[in-house]
N, C-alpha and C positions, 0 to 999 in steps of 0.2 A: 504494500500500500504506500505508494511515493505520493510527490505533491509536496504544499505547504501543510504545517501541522493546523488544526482546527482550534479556534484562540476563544476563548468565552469569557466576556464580563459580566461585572455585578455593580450596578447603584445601588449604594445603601444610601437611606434619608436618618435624620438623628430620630425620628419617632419610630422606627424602627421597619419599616418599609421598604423593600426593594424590589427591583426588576433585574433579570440575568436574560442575556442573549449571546448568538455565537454573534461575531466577529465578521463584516464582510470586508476584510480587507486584510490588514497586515502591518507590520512592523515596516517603518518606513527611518532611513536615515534622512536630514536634513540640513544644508548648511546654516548656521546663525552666525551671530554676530561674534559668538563670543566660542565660536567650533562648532563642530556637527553633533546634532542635539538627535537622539533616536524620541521615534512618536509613535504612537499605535494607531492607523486611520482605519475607519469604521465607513461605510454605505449605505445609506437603507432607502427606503420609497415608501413613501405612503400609502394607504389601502386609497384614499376618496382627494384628492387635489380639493386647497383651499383657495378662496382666494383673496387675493389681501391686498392692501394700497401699500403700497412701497416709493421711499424716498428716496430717487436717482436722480444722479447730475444732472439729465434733460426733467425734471421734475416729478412730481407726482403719478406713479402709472399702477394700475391695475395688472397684476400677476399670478397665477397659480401655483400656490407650492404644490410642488408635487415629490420632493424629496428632501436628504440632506445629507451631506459629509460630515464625519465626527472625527478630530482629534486630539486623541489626549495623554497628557504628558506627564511623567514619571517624577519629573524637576520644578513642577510650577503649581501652583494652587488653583490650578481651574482647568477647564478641559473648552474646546471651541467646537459650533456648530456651524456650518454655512448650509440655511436653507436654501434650495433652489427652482429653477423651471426645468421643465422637460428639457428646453433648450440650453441649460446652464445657465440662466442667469441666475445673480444671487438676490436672493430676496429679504437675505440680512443674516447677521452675525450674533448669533446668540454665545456668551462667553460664561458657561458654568461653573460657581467656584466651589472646589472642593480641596479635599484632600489630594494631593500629587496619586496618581495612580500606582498603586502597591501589586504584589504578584501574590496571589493567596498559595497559589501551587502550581505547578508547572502548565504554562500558555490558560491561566485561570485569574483574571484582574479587577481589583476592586478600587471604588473610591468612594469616596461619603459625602454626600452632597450637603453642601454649607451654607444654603439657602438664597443668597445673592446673587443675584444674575446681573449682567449687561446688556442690553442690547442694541446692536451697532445696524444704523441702514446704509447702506449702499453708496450714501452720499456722506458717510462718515459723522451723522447725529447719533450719538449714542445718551442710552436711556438705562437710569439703576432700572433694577425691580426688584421685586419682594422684601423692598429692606425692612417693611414691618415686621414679615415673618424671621425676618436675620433677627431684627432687634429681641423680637421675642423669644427664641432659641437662647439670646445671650441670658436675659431677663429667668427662664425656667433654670440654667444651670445646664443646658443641654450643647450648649457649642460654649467649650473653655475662652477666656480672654485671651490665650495664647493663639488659637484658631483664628476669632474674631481679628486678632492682629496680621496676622496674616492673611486674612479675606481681604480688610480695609486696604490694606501695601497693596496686594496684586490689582486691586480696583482699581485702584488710583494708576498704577502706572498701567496698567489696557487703556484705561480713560486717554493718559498721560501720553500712549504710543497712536492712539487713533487719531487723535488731536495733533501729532506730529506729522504722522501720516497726511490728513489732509492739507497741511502748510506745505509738505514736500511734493503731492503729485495736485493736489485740488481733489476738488467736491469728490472723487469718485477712488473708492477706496481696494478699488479691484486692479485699478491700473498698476496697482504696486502688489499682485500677487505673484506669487512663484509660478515661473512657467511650470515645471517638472512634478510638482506637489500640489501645486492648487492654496495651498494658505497662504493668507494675506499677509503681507509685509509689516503690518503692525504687529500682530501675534507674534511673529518669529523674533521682534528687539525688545519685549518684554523679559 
């Protein structure tokens, strides 16, 4: 039985919650800024295409998701979504913060979702979310101040790199993605 081996994750939520799937893709090397960073990138498609107003550099358009790419990294406190069209467009960058992604057991990966989210459009506005439910994770005793300190840092500089990003290429945040991988040029100088 050759081939790549079969990779399976797990989201855990702090209330104790998860979701496990296999893996549609692979271990992926990539260059950074600061060396070549190993990522785990993920593929999947939606059962039902949504559709959603999306903020792109020719302005406000109507799109259908109908998929997304996921990857997530072993060294950084969040993992990246880029939802897309049939056609590849992106229809925005969702940035989940958790725990760096750990190996529970051989090709078997988990992280712990830390409630915070970003969400970046296409034209590089980016938006918190859920920081009531972060605050109240912190509030029960359920995400450590040490966590929370570390959610806060990585927020800030995603914030801090999309925000560069659009001074360096303008409104359109795609134009600075990597040919060969597909992520955006902000993610990777974080």
């Amino acid at each position: 039985m050759g081939g790549r081996p079969r990779i399976f994750y797990r989201k855990e939520k702090l209330r104790g919650a998860c979701w496990e799937y296999q893996i549609d893709g692979g271990w992926i090397t990539v260059p950074g800024a600061s060396g070549d960073r190993r990522l785990l990138h993920h593929r999947f498609a939606f059962y039902r295409p949504r559709e959603v107003e999306v903020r792109t550099p020719a302005g406000v358009k109507k799109l259908h998701r109908t998929g997304a790419e996921q990857w997530f990294f072993p060294d950084r406190w969040f993992s990246l979504l880029r939802f897309i069209t049939d056609d590849n467009q992106t229809v925005g960058y969702y940035v989940n913060f958790s725990q760096p992604l750990t190996e529970l057991r051989e090709n078997y990966y988990r992280d712990l979702d830390l409630e915070l989210d970003l969400w970046v459009e296409p034209d590089g506005t980016a938006s918190e979310l859920d920081r009531n439910e972060f605050d109240d994770e912190i509030a029960s005793n359920r995400l450590t101040s040490e966590w929370a300190t570390e959610v806060n840092q990585a927020c800030a500089r995603v914030a801090a790199a999309v925000e560069a990003a659009v001074q360096r290429v303008g409104p359109d945040i795609d134009a600075d993605r990597d040919p060969e991988f597909g992520l955006p040029g902000f993610i990777l100088r974080v």
